[in-house]
ROBA-428138 format. One record per residue (C-alpha): x, y, z; residue in one letter. Coordinates in steps of 0.02 Angstrom, whole numbers, plus 50000, padded with zeros to 5 digits. Layout:
# ROBA-428138
XYZa/...
***
This chain:
# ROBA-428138
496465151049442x/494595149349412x/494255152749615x/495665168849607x/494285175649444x/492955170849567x/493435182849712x/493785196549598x/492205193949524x/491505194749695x/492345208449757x/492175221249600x/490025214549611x/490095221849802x/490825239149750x/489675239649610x/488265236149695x/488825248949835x/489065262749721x/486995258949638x/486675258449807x/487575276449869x/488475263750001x/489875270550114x/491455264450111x/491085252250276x/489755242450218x/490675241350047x/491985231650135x/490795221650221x/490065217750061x/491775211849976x/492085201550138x/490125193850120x/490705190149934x/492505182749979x/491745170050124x/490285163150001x/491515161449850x/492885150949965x/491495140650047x/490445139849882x/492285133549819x/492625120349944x/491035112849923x/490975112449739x/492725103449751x/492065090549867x/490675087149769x/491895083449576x/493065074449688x/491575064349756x/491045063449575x/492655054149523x/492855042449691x/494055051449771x/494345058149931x/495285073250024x/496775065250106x/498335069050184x/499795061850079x/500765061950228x/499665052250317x/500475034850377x/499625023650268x/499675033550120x/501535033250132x/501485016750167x/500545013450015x/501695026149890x/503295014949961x/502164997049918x/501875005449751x/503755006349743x/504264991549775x/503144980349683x/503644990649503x/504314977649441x/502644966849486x/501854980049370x/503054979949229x/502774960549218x/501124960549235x/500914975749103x/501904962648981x/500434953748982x/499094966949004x/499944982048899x/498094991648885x/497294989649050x/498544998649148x/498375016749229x/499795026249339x/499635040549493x/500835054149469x/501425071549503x/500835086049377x/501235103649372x/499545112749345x/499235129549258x/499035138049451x/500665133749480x/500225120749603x/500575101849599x/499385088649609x/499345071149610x/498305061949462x/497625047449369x/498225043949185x/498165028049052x/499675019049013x/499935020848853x/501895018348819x/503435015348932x/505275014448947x/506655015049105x/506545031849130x/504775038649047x/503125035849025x/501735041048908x/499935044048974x/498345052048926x/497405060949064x/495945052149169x/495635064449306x/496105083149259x/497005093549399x/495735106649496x/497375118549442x/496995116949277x/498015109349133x/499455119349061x/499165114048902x/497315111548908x/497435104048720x/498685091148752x/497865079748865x/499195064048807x/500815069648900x/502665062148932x/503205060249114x/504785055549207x/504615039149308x/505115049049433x/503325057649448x/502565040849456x/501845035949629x/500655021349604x/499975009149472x/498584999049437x/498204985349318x/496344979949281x/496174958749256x/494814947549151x/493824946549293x/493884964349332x/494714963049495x/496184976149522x/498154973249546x/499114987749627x/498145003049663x/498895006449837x/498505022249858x/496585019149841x/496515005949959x/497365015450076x/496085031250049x/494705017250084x/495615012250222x/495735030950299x/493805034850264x/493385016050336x/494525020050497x/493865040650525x/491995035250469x/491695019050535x/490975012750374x/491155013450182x/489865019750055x/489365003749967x/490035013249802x/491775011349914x/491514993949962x/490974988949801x/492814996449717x/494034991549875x/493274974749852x/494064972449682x/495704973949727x/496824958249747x/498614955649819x/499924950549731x/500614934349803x/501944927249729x/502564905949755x/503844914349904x/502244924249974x/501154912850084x/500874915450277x/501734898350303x/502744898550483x/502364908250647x/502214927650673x/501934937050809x/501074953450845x/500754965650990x/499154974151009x/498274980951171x/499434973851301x/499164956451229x/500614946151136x/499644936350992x/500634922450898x/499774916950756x/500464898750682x/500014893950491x/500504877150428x/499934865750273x/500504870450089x/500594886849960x/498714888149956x/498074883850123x/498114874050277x/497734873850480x/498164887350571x/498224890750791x/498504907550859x/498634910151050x/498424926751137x/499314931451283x/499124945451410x/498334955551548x/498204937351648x/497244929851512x/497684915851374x/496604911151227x/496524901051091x/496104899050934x/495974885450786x/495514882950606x/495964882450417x/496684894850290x/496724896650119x/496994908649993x/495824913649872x/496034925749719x/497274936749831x/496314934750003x/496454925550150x/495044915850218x/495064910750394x/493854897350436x/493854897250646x/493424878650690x/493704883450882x/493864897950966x/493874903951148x/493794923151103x/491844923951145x/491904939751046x/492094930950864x/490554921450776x/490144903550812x/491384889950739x/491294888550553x/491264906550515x/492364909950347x/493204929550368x/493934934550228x/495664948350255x/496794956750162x/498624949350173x/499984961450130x/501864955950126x/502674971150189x/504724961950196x/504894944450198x/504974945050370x/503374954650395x/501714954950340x/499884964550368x/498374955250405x/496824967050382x/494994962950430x/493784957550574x/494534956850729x/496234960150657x/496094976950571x/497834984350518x/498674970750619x/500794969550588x/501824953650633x/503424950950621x/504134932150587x/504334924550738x/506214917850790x/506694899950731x/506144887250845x/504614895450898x/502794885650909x/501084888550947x/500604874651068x/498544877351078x/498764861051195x/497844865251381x/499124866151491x/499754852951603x/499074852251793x/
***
């Protein structure tokens, strides 16, 4: 609405300037077409900059990880609704609103009340289509509009939140890098790992013509683990520990013969993500966005030199 009042605005300032002028009609047109182009780039860049303002970011919601992350946000709900039993004041949801220009736009509210098939929220980021009911900022919305949740701990790490980390993940991936504001906030987010939610047993994943099968062993919390890489007439190994930590998993590499990863003793720290119980998402150094699957029963990973 405000950038259709803008154009006119520009538009009716050319053909009054034209006529003060004693312009003809042809360089009163260019004049409205002048005004048009600097109120739609004034616009976009004005729009960049509030979105910047409230640490978000211009992305696709079809894009693969984003609908990966709406159909996580899905099926952990009932992570969220036992956690909120705890926690009823520190959670926020994403959802679908219908703004005053017609449009509809995904946004940020606070929890404040819900049942099986609503939820009450008050606003935290206002639509760029404006509010239809600019006074009523506390609102009632079918679960139905919800598409992601987020629940703030003690320690102020985050549970939830999918969509976020996967607009990090975008930026990170089309960037290269994060803003340390972004690092800072993508850093606070935790997974939720439940006692039937360890790495424990063998997966396997594909990735550049290679076959990697990645072996962890030990208890709930940690333990060894070997992975082996196979393919394109080479074989390497790797060794070392796991554990997980406040929703991450470090990987301490005690031997390695990938001469591209830091000396033994190095502690990286990824993101584990149980996608099925038969699949899960390692993401960080050297294994950014990586998928396995479970491996089939019976299968090892022998780090053993071969015999001669």
């Amino acid at each position: 609405m405000l950038k259709l009042i803008s154009l006119c605005m520009a538009v009716g300032l050319a053909v009054l300037l034209s006529r003060r002028l004693e312009l003809g009609p042809i360089p009163t047109l260019l004049m409205a077409l002048v005004g048009v182009v600097g109120v739609h780039i004034l616009h976009g860049v004005l729009r960049s900059m509030l979105y910047a303002r409230r640490g978000g970011a211009a992305i696709a919601k079809n894009h693969p990880l984003m609908l990966e992350a709406y159909a996580e946000a899905k099926r952990t709900w009932a992570d969220f609704v036992a956690l909120l039993a705890e926690r009823p004041n520190d959670a926020v949801v994403k959802f679908r609103l219908l703004t005053a220009a017609g449009t509809t736009e995904i946004v940020w509210g606070d929890l404040v009340a819900l049942n099986q098939e609503e939820a009450v929220v008050t606003l935290k980021t206002p639509p760029f289509g404006g509010l239809v009911n600019p006074g009523e900022p506390r609102m009632t919305i079918p679960l139905a509009d919800v598409v992601d949740w987020q629940i703030v701990m003690d320690d102020e790490t985050l549970r939830g939140g999918f969509t976020q980390q996967a607009t990090f993940r975008i930026i990170e991936r089309e960037k290269g890098s994060l803003t340390p504001q972004y690092k800072h906030e993508l850093a606070r987010y935790r997974a939720l790992n439940t006692p039937d939610q360890t790495p424990l047993g063998v997966w396997q994943a594909r990735t550049e013509g290679s076959m990697v099968s990645l072996e962890f062993a030990g208890g709930q919390d940690g333990g060894t683990y070997k992975q082996i890489t196979e393919g394109q007439g080479k074989r390497t190994r790797e060794f070392g520990s796991w554990t997980l930590s406040e929703g991450a998993l470090h990987m301490l590499v005690m031997a390695s013969e990938d001469q591209s990863l830091p000396g033994p003793g190095q502690d990286r720290v990824y993101q584990l993500r149980h996608i099925t119980p038969d699949q899960i998402s390692i993401d960080g150094p050297g294994r950014t966005g990586m998928v396995y699957n479970r491996a089939l029963h019976g299968t090892t990973v022998d780090i053993e030199p071969a015999a001669t």
